[in-house]
C-alpha positions in Angstrom: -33.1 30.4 1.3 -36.5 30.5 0.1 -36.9 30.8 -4.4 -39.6 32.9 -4.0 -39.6 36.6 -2.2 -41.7 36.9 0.9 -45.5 38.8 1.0 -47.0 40.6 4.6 -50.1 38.1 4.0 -47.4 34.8 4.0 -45.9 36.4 7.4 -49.3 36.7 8.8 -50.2 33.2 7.8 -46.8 32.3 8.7 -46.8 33.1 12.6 -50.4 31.2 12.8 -49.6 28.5 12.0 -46.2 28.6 14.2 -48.4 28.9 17.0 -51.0 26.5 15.8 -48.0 23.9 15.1 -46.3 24.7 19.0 -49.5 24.2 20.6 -50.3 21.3 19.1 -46.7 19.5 19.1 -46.9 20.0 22.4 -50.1 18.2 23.3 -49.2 15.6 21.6 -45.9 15.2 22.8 -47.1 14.8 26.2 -49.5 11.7 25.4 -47.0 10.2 22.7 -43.4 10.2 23.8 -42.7 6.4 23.3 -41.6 5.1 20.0 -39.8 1.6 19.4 -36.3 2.2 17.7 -34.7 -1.0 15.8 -31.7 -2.7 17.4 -29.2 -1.6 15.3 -29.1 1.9 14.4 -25.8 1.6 12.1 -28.4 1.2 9.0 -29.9 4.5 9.3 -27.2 7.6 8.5 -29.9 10.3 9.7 -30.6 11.0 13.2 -33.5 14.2 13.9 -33.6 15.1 17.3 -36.5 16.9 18.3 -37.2 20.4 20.1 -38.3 21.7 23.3 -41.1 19.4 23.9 -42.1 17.7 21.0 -42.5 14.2 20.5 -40.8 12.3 17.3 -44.2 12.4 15.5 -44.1 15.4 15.1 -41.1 15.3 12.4 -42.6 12.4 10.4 -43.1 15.0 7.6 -39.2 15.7 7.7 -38.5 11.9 7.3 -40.8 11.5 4.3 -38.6 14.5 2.4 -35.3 12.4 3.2 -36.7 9.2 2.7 -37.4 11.0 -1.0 -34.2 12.1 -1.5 -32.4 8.7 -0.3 -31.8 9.3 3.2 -32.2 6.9 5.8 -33.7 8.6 8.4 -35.0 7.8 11.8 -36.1 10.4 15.1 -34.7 10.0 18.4 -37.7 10.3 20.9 -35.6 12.1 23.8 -37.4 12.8 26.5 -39.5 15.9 26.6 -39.4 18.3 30.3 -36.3 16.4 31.4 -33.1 18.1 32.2 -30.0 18.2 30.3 -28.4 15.8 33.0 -30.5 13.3 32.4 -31.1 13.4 28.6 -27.4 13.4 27.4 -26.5 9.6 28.5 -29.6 8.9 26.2 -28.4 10.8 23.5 -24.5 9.3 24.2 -26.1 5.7 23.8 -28.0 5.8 20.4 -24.8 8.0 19.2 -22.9 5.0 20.4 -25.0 2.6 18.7 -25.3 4.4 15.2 -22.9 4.3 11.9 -19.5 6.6 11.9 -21.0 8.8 9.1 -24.3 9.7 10.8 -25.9 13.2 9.9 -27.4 14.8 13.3 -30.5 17.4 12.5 -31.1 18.9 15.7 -34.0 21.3 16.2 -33.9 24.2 18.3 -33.1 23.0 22.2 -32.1 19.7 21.0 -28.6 21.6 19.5 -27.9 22.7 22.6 -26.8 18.5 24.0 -24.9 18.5 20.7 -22.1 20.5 22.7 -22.3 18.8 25.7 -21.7 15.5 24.3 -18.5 13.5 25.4 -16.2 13.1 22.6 -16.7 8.9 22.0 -20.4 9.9 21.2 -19.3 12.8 19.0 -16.4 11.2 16.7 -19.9 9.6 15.4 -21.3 12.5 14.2 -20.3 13.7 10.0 -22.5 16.4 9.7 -24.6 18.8 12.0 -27.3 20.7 10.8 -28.7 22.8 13.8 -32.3 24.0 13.1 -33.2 27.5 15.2 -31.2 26.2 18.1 -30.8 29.3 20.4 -27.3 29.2 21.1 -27.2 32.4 23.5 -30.1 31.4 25.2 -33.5 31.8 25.3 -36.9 32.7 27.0 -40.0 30.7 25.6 -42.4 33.6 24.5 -40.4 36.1 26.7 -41.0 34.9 30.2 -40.4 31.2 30.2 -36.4 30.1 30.8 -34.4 27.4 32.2 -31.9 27.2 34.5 -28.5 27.7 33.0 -29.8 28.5 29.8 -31.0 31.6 30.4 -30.2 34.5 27.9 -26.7 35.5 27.3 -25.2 32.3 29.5 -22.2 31.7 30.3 -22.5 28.8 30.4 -23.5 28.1 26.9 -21.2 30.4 25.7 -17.9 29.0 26.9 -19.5 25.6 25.0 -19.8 27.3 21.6 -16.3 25.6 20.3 -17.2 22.1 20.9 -19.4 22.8 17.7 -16.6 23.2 15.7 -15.1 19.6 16.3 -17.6 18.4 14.3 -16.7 17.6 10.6 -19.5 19.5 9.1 -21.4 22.1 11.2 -24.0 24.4 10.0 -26.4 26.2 12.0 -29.6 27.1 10.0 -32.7 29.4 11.5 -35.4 31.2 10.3 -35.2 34.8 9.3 -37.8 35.9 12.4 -38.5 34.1 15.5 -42.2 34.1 17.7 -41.0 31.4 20.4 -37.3 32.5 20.7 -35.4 35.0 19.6 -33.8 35.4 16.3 -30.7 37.0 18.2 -30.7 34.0 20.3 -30.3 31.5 17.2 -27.3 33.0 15.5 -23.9 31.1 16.2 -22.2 34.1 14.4 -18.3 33.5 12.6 -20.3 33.9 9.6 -21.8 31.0 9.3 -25.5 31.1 9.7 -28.0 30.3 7.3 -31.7 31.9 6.8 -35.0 30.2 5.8 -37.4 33.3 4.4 -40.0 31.7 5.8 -40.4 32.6 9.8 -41.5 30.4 12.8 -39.0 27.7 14.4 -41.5 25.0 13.8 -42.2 25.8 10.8 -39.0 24.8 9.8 -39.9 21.2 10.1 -43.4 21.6 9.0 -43.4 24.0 6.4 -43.2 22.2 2.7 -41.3 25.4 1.5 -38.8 24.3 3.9 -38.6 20.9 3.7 -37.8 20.9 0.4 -35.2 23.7 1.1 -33.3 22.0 3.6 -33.4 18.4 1.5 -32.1 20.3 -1.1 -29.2 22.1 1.4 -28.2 19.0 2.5 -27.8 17.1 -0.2 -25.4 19.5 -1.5 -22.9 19.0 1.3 -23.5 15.7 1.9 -24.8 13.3 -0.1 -26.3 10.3 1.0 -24.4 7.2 1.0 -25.9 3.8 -0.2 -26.9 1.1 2.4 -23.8 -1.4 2.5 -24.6 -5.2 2.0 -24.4 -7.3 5.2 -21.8 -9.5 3.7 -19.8 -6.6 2.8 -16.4 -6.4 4.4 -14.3 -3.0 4.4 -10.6 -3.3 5.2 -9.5 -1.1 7.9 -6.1 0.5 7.5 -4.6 -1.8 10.5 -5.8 -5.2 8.7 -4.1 -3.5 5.7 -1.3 -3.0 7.2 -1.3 -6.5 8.5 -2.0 -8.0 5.1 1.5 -6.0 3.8 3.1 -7.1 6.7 2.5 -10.9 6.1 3.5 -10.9 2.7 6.9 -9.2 3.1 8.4 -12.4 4.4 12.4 -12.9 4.4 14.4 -15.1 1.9 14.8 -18.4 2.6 11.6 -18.9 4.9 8.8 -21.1 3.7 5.7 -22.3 4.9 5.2 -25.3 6.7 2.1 -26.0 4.0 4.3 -24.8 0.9 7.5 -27.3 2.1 5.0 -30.1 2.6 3.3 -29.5 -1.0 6.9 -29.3 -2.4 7.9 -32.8 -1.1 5.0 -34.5 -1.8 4.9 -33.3 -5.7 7.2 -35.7 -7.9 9.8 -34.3 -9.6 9.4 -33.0 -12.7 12.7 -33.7 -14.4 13.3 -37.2 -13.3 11.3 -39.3 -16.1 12.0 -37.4 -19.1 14.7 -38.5 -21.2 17.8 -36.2 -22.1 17.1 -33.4 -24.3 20.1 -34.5 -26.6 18.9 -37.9 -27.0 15.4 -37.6 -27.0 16.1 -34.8 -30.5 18.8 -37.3 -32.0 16.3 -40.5 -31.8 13.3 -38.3 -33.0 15.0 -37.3 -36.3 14.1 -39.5 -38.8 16.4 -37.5 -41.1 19.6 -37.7 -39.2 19.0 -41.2 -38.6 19.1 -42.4 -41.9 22.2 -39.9 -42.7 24.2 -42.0 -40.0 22.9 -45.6 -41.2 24.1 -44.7 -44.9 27.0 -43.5 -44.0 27.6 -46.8 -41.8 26.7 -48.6 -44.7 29.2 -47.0 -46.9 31.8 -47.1 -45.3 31.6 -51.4 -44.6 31.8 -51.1 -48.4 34.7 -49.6 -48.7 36.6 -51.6 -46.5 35.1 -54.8 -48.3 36.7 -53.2 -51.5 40.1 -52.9 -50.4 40.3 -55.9 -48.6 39.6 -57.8 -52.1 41.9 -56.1 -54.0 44.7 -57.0 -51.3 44.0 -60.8 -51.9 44.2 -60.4 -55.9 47.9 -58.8 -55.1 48.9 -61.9 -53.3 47.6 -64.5 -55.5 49.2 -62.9 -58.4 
């Protein structure tokens, strides 16, 4: 995944400082395990668990890269040297706690309680992005092992589906391993992804591939701005309750609608007749019917004068 191609001298340089980084995470993750978290993880929509014994200091580098690139970022300080039994109701309670859309970036053993998670806690989880987790496995620099997660389990390996109920999974590792195995961190079905750059911490360390795996992710998921607090989003049920309330049958009203209705005058009960009201506003047809009042007391003036000549004469 890297954009330039890989020298001997980088390789060299390469597994120093993997060892350099693993020696050192793990000093200080002994003395610095404790790290307040806010109350409400909802706000954040990246969670980083870390590795086999590191503390969340350690990934501070990988939260300044997706702070950059708009992310919301926060790492979950599990609890280093515990068992798997004790760490996952942990895990299951900030899952619980965080937004529906949350993007998990596990490193290395810290992918391995991603499929051992019970499914409340998982339907929380959009995206997984598993960094050198050794999904067949593993012995720390080829001695050290853990009990049901020794090579080749059985175990593990009758958990490998649960990945696939997530909505986005991708398992990225590097192209050569010197704590695990490189065998060991391939989920196979074709879907693994290599860095160019070797070492399993370096994935978090190295800028190369910091910059690398912003980049990845942003191409499959985007981040998504921070929603006001007065922001309300209609769920399809109070949708559906909404519709529901305004299909209401004929001939039904509301108490406050019949109420409104008998209070309010009616409308039609001081205006005069249309008929009228045009009649007496026509100043025209007005005078048309006085003059022809007027004419017609004339003419029956006329003839009643010439009646009264007949008789005298």
């Amino acid at each position: 995944m890297a954009s330039k191609p890989f020298q001997v001298g980088d390789y060299k340089m390469s597994m120093l400082l993997e060892f350099w980084e693993f020696v050192t995470g793990l000093l200080f993750g002994l003395f610095n395990q404790k790290k307040s978290l806010p109350s409400d993880l909802s706000s954040r929509d990246v969670m980083i668990l870390p590795g086999m014994g590191m503390s969340s200091g350690f990934y501070s580098k990988l939260e300044k890269y997706l702070s950059k690139a708009g992310y919301r970022p926060i790492t979950i300080p599990l609890p280093a040297w515990k068992s798997e039994k004790e760490i996952l109701p942990i895990l299951a309670n900030y899952l619980n706690r965080s937004a529906p859309y949350t993007i998990v970036i596990a490193h290395n053993t810290a992918g391995l309680l991603m499929s051992a998670l019970p499914d409340s806690s998982r339907r929380n989880v959009d995206t997984l992005i598993t960094l050198g987790t050794p999904f067949h496995g593993y012995k720390v620099l080829g001695f050290l092992q853990e009990q049901g997660r020794e090579p080749q389990s059985s175990r593990l390996s009758a958990r490998h589906p649960a990945y696939l109920f997530f909505n986005r999974f991708q398992p990225l590792s590097p192209i050569q391993e010197f704590i695990f195995k490189s065998t060991d961190t391939a989920y196979g079905q074709g879907r693994d992804q290599w860095f160019d750059i070797p070492g399993n911490y370096n994935l978090v360390r190295r800028s190369e591939n910091l910059r690398t795996l912003v980049e990845f992710l942003f191409s499959i998921r985007p981040p998504i701005p921070k929603m006001p607090k007065d922001t309300t989003i209609l769920t399809n049920d109070v949708k559906l309750a909404s519709a529901k309330s305004a299909e209401k049958p004929t001939g039904i009203t509301d108490s406050k609608s019949s109420s409104n209705s008998k209070s309010k005058p009616k409308a039609n009960a001081n205006k005069p007749n249309s008929k009228n009201a045009k009649s007496n506003h026509n100043p025209i047809k007005s005078s048309k019917d006085s003059g022809k009042k007027l004419s017609s007391k004339k003419s029956s003036n006329s003839k009643n004068s010439k009646q009264a000549k007949k008789k005298k004469k």
